[in-house]
Structures are given as C-alpha cells and as structure tokens.
PAZAPA-4460 file (N, C-alpha, C; in steps of 0.05 Angstrom, whole numbers, plus 32768, in hexadecimal, padded with zeros to 4 digits):
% residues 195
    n_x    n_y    n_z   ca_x   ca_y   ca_z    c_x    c_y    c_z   seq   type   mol
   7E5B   7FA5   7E70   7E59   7F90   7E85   7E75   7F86   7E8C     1      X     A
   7E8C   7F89   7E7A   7EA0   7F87   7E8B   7EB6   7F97   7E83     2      X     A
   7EA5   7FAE   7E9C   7EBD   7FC3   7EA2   7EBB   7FC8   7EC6     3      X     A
   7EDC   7FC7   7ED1   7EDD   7FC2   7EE8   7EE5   7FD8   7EF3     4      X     A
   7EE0   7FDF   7F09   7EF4   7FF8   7F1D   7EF8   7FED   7F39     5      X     A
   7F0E   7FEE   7F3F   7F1C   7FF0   7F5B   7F1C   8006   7F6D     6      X     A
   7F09   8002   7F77   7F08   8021   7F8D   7F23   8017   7FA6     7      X     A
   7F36   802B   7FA2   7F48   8023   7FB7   7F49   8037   7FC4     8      X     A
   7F47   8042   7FE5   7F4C   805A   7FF5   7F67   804F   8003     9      X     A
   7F81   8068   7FF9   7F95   8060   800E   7F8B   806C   802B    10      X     A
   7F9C   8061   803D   7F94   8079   805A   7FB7   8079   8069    11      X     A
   7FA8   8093   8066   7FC8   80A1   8070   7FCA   80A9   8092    12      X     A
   7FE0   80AA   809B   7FE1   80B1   80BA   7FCF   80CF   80B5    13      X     A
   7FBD   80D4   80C3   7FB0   80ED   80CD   7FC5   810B   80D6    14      X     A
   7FE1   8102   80D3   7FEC   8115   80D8   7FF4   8126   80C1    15      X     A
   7FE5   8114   80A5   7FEE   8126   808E   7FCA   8134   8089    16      X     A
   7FB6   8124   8091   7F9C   8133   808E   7F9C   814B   808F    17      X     A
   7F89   815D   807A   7F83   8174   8088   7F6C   8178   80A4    18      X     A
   7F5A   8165   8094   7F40   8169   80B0   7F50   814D   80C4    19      X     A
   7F58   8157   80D4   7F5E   8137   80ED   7F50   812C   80FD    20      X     A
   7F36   812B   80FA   7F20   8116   8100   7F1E   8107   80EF    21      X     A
   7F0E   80F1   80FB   7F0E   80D6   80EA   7EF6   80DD   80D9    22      X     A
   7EE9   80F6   80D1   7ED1   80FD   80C3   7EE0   80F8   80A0    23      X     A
   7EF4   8101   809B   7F00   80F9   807C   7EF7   80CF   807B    24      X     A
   7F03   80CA   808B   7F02   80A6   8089   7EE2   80A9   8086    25      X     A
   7ECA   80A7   8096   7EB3   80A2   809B   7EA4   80AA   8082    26      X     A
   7EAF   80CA   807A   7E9E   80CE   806C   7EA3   80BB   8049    27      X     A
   7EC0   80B9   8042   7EC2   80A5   8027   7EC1   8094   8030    28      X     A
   7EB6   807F   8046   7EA4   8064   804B   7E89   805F   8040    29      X     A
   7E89   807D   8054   7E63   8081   804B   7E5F   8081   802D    30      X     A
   7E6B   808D   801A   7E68   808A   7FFE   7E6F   806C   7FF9    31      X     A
   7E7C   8068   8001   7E82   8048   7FF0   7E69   8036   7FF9    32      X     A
   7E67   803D   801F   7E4C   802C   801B   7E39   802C   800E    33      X     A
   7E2E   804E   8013   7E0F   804D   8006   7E0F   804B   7FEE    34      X     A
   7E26   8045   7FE2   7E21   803C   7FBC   7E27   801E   7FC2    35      X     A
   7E29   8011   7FD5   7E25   7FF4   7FD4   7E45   7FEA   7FC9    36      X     A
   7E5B   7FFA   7FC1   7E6C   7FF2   7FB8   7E82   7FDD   7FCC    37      X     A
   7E96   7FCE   7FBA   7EAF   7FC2   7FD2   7EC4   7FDA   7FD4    38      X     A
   7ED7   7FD6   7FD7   7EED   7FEF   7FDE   7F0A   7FD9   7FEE    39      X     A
   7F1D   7FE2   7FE2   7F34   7FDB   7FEB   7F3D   7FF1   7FFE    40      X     A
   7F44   7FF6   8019   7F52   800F   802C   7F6D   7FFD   802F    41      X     A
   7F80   800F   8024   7F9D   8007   802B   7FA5   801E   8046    42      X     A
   7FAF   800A   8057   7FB4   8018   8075   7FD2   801E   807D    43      X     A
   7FDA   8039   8072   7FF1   8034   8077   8004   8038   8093    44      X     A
   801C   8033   80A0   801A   8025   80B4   8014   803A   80CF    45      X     A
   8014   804D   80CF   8007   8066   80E5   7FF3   805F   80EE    46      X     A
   7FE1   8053   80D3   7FC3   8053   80D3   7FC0   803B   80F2    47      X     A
   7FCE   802A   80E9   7FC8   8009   8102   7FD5   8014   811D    48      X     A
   7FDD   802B   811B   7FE0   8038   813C   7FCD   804C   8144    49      X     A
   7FBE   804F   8135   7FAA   806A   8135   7F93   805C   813C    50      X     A
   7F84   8054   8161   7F71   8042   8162   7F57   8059   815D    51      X     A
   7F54   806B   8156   7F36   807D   814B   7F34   806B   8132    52      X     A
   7F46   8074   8124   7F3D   8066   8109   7F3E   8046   8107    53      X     A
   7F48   8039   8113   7F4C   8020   8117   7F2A   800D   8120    54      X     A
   7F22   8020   812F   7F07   801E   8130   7EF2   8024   8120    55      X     A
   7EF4   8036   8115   7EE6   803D   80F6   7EE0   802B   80E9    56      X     A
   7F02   8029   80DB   7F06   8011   80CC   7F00   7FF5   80D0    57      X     A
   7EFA   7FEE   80E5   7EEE   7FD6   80EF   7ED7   7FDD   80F4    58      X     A
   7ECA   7FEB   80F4   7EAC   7FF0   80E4   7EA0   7FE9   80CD    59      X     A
   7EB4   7FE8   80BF   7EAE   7FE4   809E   7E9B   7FCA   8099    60      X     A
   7E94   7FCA   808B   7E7D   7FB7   8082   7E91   7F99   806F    61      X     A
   7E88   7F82   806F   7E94   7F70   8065   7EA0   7F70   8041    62      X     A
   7E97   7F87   8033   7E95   7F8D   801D   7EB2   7F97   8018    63      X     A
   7EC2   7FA9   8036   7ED5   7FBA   8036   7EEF   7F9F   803C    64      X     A
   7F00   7FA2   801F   7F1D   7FA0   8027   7F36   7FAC   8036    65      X     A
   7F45   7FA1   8047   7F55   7FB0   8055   7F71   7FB0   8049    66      X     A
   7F86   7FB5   803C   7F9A   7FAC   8035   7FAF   7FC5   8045    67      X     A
   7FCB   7FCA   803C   7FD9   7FDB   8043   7FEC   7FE7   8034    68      X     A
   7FF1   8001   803F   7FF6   8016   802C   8019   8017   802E    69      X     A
   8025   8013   801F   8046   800B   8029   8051   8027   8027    70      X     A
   804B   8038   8038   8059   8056   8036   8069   8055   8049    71      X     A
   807C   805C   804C   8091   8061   806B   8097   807B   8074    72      X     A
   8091   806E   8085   8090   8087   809C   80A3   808E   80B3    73      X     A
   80A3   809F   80CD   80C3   809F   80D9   80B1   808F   80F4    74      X     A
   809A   808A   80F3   8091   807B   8110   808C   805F   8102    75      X     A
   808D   8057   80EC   808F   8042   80DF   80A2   8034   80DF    76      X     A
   80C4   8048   80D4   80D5   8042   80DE   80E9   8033   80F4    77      X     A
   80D4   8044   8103   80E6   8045   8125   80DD   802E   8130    78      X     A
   80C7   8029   8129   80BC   8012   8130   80BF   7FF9   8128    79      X     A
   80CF   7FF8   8111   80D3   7FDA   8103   80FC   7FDF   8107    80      X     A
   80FE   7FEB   8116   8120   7FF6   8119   812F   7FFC   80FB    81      X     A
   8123   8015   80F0   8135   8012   80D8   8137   8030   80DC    82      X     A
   8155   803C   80D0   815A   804C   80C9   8143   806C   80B4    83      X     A
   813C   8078   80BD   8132   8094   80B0   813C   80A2   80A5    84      X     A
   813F   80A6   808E   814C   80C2   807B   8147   80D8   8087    85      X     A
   8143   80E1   80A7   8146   80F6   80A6   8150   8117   809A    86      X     A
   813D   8128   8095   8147   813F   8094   813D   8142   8075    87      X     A
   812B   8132   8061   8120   8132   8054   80FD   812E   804F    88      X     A
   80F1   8143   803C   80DA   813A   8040   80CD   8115   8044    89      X     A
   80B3   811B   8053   80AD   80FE   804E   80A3   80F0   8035    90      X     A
   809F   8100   8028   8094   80FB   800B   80AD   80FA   7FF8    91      X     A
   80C9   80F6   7FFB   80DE   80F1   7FEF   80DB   80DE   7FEA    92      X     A
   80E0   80CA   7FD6   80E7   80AE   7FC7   80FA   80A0   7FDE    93      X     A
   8114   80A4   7FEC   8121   80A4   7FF3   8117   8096   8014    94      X     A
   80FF   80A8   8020   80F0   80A6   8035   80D9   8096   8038    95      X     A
   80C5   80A0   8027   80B0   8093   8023   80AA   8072   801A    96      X     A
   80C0   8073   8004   80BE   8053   7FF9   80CE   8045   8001    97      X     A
   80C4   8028   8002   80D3   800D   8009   80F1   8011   7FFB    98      X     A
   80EF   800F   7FE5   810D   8015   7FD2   811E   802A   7FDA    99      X     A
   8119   8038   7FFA   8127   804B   8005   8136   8043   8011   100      X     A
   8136   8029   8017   8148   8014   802C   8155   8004   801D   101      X     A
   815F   7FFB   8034   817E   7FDB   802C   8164   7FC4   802A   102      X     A
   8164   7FB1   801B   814C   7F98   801A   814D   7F8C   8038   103      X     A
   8163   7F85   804A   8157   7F7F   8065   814E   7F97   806B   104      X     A
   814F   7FB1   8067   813C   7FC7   807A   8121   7FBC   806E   105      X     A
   8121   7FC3   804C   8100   7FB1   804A   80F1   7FA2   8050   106      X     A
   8103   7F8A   8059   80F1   7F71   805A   80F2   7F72   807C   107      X     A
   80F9   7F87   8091   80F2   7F92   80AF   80E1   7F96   80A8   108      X     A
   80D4   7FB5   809E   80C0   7FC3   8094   80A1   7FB2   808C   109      X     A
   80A7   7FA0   807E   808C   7F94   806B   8091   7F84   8084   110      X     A
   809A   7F70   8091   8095   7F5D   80B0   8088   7F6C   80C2   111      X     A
   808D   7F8C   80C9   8086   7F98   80D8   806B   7FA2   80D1   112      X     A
   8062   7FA8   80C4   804A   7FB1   80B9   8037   7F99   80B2   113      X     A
   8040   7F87   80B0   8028   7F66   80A4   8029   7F62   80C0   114      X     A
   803B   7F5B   80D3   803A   7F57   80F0   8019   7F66   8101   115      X     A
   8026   7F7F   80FB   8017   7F91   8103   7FF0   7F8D   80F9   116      X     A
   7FF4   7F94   80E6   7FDB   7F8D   80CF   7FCB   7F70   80DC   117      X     A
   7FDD   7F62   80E1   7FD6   7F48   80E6   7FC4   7F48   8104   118      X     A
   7FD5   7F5B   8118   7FD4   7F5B   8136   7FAF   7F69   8134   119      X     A
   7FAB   7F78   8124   7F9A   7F84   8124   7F80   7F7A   8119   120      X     A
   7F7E   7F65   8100   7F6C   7F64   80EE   7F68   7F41   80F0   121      X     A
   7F83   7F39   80FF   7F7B   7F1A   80F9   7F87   7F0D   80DD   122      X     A
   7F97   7F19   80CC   7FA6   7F0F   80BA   7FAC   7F1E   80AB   123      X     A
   7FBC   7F15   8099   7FCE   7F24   808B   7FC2   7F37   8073   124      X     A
   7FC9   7F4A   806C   7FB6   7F51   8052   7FBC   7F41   8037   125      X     A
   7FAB   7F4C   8030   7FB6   7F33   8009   7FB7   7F4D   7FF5   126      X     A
   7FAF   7F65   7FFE   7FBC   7F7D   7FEA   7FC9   7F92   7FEC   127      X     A
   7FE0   7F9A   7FE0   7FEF   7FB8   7FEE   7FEC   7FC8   7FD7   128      X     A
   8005   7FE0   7FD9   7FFD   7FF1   7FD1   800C   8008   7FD8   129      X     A
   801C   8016   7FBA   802B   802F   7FC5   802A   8040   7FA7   130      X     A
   8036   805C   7FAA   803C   8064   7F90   8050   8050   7F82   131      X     A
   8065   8046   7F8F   807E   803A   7F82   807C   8019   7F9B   132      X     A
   8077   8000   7F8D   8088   7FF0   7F9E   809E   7FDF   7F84   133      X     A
   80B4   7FEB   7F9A   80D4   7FD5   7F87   80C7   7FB4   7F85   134      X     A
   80DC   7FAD   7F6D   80D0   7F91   7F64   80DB   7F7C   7F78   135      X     A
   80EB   7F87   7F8E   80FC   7F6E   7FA6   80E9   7F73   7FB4   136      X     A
   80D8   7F86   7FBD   80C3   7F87   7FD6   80AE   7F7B   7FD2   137      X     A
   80A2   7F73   7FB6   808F   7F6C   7FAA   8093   7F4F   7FB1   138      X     A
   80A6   7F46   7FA5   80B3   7F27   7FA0   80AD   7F1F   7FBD   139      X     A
   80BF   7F2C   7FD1   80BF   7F2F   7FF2   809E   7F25   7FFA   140      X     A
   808E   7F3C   7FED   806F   7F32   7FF9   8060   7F23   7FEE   141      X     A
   8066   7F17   7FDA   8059   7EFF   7FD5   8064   7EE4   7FD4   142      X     A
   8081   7EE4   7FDD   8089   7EC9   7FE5   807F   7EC3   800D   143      X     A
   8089   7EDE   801C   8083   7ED9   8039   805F   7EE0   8039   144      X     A
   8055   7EF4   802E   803B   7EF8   803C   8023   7EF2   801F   145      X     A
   8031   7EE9   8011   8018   7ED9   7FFA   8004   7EF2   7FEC   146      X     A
   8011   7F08   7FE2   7FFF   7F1F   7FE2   7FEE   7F16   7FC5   147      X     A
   7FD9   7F24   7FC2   7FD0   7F1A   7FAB   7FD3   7F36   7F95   148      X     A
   7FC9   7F4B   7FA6   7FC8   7F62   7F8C   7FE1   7F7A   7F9C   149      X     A
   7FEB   7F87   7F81   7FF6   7F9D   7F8B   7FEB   7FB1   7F77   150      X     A
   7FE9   7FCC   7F83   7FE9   7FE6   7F74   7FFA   7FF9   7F79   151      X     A
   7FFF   800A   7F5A   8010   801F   7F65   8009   8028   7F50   152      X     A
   8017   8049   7F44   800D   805A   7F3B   8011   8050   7F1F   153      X     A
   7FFF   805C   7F10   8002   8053   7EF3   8011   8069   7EF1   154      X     A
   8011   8083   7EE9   8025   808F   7EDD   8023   80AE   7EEA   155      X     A
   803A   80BA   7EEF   8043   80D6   7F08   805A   80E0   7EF8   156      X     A
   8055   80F4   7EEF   8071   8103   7EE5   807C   8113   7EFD   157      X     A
   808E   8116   7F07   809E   8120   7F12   808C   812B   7F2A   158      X     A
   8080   8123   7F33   8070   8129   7F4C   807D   811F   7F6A   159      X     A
   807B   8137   7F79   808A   812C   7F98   80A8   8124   7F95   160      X     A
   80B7   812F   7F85   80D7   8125   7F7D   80D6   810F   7F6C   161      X     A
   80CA   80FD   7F63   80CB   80E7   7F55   80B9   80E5   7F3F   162      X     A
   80B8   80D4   7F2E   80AB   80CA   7F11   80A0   80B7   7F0F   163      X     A
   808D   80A8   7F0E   808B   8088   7EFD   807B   8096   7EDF   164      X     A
   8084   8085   7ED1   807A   808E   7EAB   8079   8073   7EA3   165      X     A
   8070   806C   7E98   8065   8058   7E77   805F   8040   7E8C   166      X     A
   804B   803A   7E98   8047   802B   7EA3   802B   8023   7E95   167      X     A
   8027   8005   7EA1   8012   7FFA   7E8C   7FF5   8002   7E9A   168      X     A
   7FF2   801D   7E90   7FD6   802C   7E9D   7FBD   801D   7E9E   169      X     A
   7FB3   8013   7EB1   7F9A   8010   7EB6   7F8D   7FEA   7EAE   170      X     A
   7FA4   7FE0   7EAA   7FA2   7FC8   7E9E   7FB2   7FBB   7EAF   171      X     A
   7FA3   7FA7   7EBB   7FB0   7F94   7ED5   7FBE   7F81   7EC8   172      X     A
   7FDA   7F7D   7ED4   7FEB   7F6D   7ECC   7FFC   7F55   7EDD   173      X     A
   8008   7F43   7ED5   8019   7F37   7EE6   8034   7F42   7EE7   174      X     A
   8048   7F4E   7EF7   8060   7F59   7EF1   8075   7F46   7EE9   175      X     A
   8089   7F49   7EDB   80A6   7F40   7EDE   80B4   7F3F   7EFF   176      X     A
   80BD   7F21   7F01   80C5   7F2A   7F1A   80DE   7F36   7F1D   177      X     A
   80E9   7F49   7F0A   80FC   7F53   7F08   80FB   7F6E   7F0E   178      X     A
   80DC   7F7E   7EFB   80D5   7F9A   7EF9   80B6   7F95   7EFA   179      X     A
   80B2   7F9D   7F11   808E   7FA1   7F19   807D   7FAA   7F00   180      X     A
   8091   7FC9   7EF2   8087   7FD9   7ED8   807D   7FCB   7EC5   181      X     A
   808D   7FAF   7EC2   8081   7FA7   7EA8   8073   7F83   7EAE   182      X     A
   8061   7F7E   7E99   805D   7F64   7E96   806A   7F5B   7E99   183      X     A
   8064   7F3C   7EA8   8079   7F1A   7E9C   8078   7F17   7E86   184      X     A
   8093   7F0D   7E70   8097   7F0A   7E60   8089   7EE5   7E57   185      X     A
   8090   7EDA   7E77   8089   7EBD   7E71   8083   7EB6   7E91   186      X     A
   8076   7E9B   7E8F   8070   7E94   7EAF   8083   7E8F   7EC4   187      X     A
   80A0   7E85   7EB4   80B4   7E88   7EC9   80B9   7E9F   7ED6   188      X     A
   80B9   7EB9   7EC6   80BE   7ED5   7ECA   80A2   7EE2   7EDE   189      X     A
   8093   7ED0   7EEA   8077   7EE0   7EE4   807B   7EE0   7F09   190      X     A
   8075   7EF9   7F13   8070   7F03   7F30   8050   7EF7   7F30   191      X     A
   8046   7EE9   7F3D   8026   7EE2   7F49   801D   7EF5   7F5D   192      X     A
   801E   7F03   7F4E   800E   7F25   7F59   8003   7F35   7F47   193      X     A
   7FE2   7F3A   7F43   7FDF   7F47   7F30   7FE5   7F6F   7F3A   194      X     A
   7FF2   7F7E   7F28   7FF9   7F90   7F27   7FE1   7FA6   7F1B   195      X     A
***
C-alpha cells in the first residue's frame, strides 16, 4: 500500500519521431487513460510550436499533468536569441543541456519556454525535467517560476557522449543547492524541489 510510480512521458519535437503523426502521443494517452492512471507529459519546447499536438494535448483529461521538458534545441535557441553549438550532434551535452550555456543564456532559455508554456496553458508549469539539469538552473526555477518537482536520470553510463553514475536511484530527494546529485545536508543547504 505504499508503493508509488510516476508515470512521466517526455514529448519530443516530432522531428526526432519515427512515426510523425500525432498517433505515438494518442496512442500512450489512451493507455494511461483506460487504466484510469495520472501521468506527468513534459513538453519540450518544439512541442508548444507544434499546434497538432498542442491540440491533443489539450485533450487530455484533468488527471494529465503538463510540465516541460528542458532539452535545447536550435529553434529553441533562435527563439529565446541564444547562441547554437552548431556543427554538433543535438544530443551532445554541450547542445542539448541548459549547462551548455553562459547562466544569462540559461535564465533567456527557462524565461523563454515558461513564457511560452504560460501563453499556451494559462500558467506556469510546477514540474520539469531533463536527463541532466545544472544545480544554477534548478535554483533559477524555483526562485523565478516556484517549480515544485524536478526529474532527471537516475543513472546513464556513457550514453549519447555523456554519463550520470551514483545517483540516489529511485528515492525522491531534496537536492543540495549546490549539486542537484546529492541530498541537503541541512535546511539551510536544502533546494525546495523534490528531485
């Protein structure tokens, strides 16, 4: 009786889908509904320009959380005016994640996307969500946009150019607001975000 699961679906721009109809989205809805479950969809930022799925997703039933998926992208980019690592994959550490930038490119990026998120849904989300978010972007979204939960990967050996290892698997935590990876040591230390 108390054991919990977080069903979280990220959603990615359709330009990395294999099938590019909105039939992938509809059909892992349809499972989450007809088992009656809730579900967190982190939207990452392609997704809030993509009005097919935008409509979908505002289909969802009141059960479905919306949060967002902090991946960066080069129309993500261009759009919040920041610089692109061109000429590397998008799935590079370098590209993909917030910690790819200068902290004003970050805190463009997370304004641009809660902006956005906002324009669309009526307010801000209260959960994100990446393989990696740095502990300044974290700090960043819960002092300006009050986030409540973050997720990211428990543990990836060397997958897609990068690593995370010994992370506190599967056991929700408060972070250090120093290093997301580990617990607060004490309440001064303590990020108000469960991880």
């Amino acid at each position: 009786s108390n054991r919990y699961v977080t069903l979280v679906n990220p959603i990615r721009d359709r330009s990395l889908w294999i099938d590019k109809t909105v039939n992938p989205l509809k059909n892992q809805y349809e499972l989450v509904k007809d088992n009656n479950f809730s579900a967190t969809w982190l939207l990452q930022y392609d997704v809030l320009k993509d009005k097919e799925l935008l409509k979908e997703i505002g289909n969802f039933n009141k059960n479905q959380e919306r949060g967002v998926f902090l991946e960066v992208s080069e129309k993500y980019t261009d759009e919040a005016r920041v610089v692109y690592p061109y000429g590397v994959p998008w799935f590079s550490p370098d590209a993909v994640f917030l910690s790819g930038y200068s902290q004003s490119d970050r805190r463009r990026l997370i304004d641009r996307l809660f902006e956005d998120f906002k324009v669309e849904f009526g307010y801000y989300p209260r959960s994100v969500g990446a393989w990696w978010i740095d502990s300044y972007s974290l700090n960043y979204l819960k002092e300006k946009y009050n986030i409540k939960v973050a997720m990211i990967v428990a543990d990836q050996k060397t997958t897609d150019n990068y690593g995370v290892w010994g992370t506190w698997w599967g056991v929700p935590y408060y972070p250090s607001k120093a290093n997301i990876l580990t617990p607060a040591s004490n309440l001064q230390n303590k990020q108000n975000v469960v991880v």
